[in-house]
C-alpha positions as CSV (number, residue, x, y, z in Angstrom):
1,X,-53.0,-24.9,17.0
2,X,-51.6,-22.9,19.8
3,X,-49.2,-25.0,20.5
4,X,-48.1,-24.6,16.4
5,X,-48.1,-20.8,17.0
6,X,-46.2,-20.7,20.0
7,X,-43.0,-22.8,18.1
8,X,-43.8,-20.7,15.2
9,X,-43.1,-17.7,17.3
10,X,-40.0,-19.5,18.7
11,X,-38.6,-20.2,15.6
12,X,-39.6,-16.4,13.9
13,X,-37.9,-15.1,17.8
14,X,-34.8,-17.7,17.1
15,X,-34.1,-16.0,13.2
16,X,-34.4,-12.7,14.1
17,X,-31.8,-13.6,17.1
18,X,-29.6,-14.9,14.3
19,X,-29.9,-12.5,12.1
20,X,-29.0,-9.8,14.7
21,X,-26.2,-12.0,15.5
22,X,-24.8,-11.8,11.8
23,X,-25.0,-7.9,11.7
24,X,-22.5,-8.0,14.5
25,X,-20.2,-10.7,12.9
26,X,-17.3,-9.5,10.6
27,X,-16.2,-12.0,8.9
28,X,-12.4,-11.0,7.1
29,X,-10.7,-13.3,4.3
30,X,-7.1,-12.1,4.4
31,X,-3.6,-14.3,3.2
32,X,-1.1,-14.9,6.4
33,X,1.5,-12.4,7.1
34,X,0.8,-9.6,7.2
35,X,-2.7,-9.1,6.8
36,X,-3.4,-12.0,9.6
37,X,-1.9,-10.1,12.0
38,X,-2.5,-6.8,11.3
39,X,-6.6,-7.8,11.7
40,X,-5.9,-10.0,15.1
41,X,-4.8,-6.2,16.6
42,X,-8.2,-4.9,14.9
43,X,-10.1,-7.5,16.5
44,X,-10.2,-6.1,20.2
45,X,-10.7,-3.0,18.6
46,X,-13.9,-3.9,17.1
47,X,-15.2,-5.9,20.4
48,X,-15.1,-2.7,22.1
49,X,-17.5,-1.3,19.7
50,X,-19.6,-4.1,20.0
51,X,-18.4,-6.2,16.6
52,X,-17.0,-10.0,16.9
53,X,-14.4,-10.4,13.9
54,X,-14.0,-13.8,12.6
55,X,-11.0,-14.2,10.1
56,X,-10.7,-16.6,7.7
57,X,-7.4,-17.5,5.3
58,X,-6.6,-18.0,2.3
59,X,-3.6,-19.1,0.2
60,X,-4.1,-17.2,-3.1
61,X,-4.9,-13.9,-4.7
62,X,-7.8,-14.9,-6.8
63,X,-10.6,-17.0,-4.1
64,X,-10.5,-13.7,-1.5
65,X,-12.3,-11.6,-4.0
66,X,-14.6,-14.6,-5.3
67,X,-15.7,-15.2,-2.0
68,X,-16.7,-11.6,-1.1
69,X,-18.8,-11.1,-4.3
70,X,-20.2,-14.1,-3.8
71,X,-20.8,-13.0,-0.1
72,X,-19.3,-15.2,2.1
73,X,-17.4,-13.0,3.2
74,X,-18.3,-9.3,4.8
75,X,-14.6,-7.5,3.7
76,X,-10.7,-9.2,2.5
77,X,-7.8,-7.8,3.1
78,X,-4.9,-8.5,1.1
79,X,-4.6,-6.7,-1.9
80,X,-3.7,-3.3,-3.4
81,X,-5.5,-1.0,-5.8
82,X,-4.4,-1.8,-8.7
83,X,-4.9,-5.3,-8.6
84,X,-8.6,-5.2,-7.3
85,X,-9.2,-2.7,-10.1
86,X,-7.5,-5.3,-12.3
87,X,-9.9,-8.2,-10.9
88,X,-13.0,-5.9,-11.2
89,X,-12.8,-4.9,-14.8
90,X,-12.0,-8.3,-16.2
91,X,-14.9,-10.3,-13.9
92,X,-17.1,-7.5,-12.9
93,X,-17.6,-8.1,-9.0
94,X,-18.3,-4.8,-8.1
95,X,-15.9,-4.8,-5.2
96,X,-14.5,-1.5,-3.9
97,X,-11.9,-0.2,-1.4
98,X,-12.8,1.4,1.9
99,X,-9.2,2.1,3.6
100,X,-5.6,2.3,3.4
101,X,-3.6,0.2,5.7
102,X,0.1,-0.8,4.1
103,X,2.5,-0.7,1.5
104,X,4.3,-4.0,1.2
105,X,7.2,-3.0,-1.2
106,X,8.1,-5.3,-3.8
107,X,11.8,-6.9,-3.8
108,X,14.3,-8.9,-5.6
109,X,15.9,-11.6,-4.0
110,X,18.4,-14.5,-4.6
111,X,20.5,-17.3,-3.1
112,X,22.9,-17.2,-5.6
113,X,24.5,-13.3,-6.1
114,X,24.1,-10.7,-3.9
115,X,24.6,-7.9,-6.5
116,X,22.7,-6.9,-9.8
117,X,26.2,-6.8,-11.1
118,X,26.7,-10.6,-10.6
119,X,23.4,-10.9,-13.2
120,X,24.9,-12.5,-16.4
121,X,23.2,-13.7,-19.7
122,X,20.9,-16.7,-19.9
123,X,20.4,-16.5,-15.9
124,X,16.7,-17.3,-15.0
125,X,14.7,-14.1,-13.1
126,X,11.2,-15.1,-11.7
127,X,8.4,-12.5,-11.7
128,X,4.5,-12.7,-10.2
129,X,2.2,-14.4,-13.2
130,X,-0.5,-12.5,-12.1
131,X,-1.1,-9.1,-14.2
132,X,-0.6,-6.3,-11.8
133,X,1.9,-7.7,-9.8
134,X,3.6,-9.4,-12.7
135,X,3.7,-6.0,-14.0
136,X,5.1,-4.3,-10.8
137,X,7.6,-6.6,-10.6
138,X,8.7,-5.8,-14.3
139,X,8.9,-2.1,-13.8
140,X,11.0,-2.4,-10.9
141,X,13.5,-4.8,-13.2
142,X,13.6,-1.6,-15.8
143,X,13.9,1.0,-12.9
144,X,17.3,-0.7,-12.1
145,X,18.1,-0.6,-15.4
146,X,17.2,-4.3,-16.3
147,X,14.6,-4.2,-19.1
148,X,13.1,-1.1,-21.3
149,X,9.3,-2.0,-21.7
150,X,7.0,-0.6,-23.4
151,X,4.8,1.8,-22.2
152,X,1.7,0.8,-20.1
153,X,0.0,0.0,-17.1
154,X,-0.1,-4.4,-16.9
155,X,3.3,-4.9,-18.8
156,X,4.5,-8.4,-19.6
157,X,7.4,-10.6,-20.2
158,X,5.9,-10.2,-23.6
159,X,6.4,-6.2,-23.9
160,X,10.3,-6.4,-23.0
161,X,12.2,-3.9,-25.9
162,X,15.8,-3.9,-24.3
163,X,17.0,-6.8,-22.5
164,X,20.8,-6.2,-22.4
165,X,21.6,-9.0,-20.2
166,X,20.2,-11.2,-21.9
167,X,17.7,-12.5,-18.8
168,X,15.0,-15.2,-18.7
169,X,12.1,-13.9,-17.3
170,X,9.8,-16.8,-15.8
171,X,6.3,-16.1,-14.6
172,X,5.0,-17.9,-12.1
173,X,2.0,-17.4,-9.1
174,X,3.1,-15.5,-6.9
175,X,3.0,-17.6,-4.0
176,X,5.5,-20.2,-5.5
177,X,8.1,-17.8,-6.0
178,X,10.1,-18.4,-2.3
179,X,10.4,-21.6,-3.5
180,X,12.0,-21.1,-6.7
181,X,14.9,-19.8,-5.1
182,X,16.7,-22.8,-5.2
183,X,16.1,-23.2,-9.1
184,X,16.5,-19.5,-10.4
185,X,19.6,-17.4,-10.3
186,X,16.8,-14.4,-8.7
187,X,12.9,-13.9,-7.6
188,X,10.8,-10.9,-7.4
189,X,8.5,-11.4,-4.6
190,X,6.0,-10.1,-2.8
191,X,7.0,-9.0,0.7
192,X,4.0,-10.9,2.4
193,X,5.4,-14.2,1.1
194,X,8.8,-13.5,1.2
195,X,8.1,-12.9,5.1
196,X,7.0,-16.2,5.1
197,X,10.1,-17.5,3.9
198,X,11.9,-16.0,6.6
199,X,13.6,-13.2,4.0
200,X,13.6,-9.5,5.7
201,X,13.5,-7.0,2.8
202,X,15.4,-4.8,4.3
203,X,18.1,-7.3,4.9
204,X,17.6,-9.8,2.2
205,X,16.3,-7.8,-0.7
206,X,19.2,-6.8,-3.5
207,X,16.5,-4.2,-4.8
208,X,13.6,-2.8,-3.7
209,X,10.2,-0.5,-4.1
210,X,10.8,2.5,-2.3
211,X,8.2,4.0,-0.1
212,X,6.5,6.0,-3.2
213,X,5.3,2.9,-4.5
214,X,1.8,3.5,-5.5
215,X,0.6,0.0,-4.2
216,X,-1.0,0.4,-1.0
217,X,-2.4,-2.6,0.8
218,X,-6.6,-2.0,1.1
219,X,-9.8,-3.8,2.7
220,X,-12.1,-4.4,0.1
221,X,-16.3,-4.9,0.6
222,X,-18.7,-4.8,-2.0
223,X,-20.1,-1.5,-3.4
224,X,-23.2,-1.6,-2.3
225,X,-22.6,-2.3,1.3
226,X,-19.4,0.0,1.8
227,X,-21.6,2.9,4.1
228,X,-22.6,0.0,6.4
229,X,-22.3,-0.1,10.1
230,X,-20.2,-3.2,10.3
231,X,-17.8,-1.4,7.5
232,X,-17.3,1.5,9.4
233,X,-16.4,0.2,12.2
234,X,-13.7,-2.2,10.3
235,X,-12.8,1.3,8.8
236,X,-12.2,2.4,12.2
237,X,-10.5,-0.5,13.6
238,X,-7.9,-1.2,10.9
239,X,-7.1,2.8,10.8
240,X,-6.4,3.0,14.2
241,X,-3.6,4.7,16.6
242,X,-3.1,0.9,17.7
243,X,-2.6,-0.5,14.4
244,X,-0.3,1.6,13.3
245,X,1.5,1.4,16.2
246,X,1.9,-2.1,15.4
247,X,2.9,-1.7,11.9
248,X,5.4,0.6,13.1
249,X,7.0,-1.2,15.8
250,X,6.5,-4.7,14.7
251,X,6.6,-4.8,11.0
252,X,8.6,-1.8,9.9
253,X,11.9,-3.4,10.0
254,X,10.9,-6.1,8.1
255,X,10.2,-3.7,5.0
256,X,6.8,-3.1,5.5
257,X,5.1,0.7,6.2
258,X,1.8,2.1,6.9
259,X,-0.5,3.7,5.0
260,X,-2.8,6.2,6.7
């Protein structure tokens, strides 16, 4: 019997070990440039004040936000407001944004003019599928004089009124669209997957979001645990001197600006 309550104790000392372990583990989904490596320049940050920051990818927009309701994850970075308020209203996660990091403008780009003037009727233009940045991508089109739309905040190839060139808009998810390149006469894309692609927007881009673009790059935690401890510090980390030092220096010239 004592020997039963001595391993009980073990085991009851071992869990609360673990559990106290966890508190101090942040665990980050984020998608690969630049969110990857915007958090590895948080991480030391948050060893100093005692966190360990374990970072986990993925390749989409939709399974980041799955995973944190579904708490797997303690925060994801990779995202901007309007689509996490997008993702909230139609699957009710109850996810909310705790800071600001980056604005990743949007841009158009091509292999096959280098001009909007070279855009002739019938030629193929690929936009984001997904609903916010589908609709971003649209707006920018008409802001160059492209499309009319109609009014509204998640526009579609659907709500085009003027389209004097006589363009085919393809939709398509958005991490496809550096490949499509080779099959369209121009892409809109994202500047996280275009940097993947080896495109600079500030080189390769024909047109592009200008710095007033209202969608900023955010880390995300659920509701109910945004006051935490652990979130603070995150909060801390990623609006730090040294990150946006970085984001300065290192990813500036490739289109990409910080937030805070």
């Amino acid at each position: 019997m004592k020997k039963a309550l001595i391993c009980l104790a073990l085991l009851l000392s071992f869990a609360t070990q673990a559990t106290a372990d966890d508190d101090k583990t942040i665990v980050v989904g984020v998608t690969p440039f630049p969110h990857k490596d915007i958090m590895l320049i948080a991480k030391p940050l948050l060893e100093k004040d005692g966190y360990s920051l374990e970072i986990k990818e993925f390749a989409d927009y939709i399974q980041p936000n799955v995973a944190l309701a579904e708490k797997h994850l303690t925060a994801n970075f990779f995202q901007h407001i309007p689509y996490l308020e997008n993702m909230n209203a139609e699957r009710k996660l109850g996810l909310a944004w705790v800071a600001k990091v980056h604005i990743e403008p949007l841009g158009l780009y091509s292999k096959k003019i280098k001009s909007l003037d070279e855009l002739k009727k019938g030629d193929m233009v690929a936009v984001p599928s997904d609903p916010t940045n589908g609709a971003r991508a649209l707006r920018l089109l008409e802001k160059h004089g492209l499309l009319t739309l109609k009014p509204g905040a998640l526009v579609t190839a659907r709500d085009v009124l003027e389209n004097p060139r006589g363009l085919k808009l393809m939709e398509l998810e958005a991490a496809q669209l550096p490949r499509t390149l080779v099959d369209v006469t121009a892409s809109v894309i994202n500047t996280n997957f275009a940097s993947e692609a080896g495109l600079i927007p500030s080189r390769d881009a024909i047109i592009i979001e200008g710095e007033d673009s209202p969608y900023v790059n955010v880390v995300v935690v659920r509701e109910a645990e945004k006051d935490s401890p652990a979130v603070k510090a995150l909060v801390k980390a990623v609006n730090s001197p040294e990150v946006r030092e970085y984001i300065v220096k290192e990813l500036e010239p490739k289109g990409i600006v910080p937030a805070f």
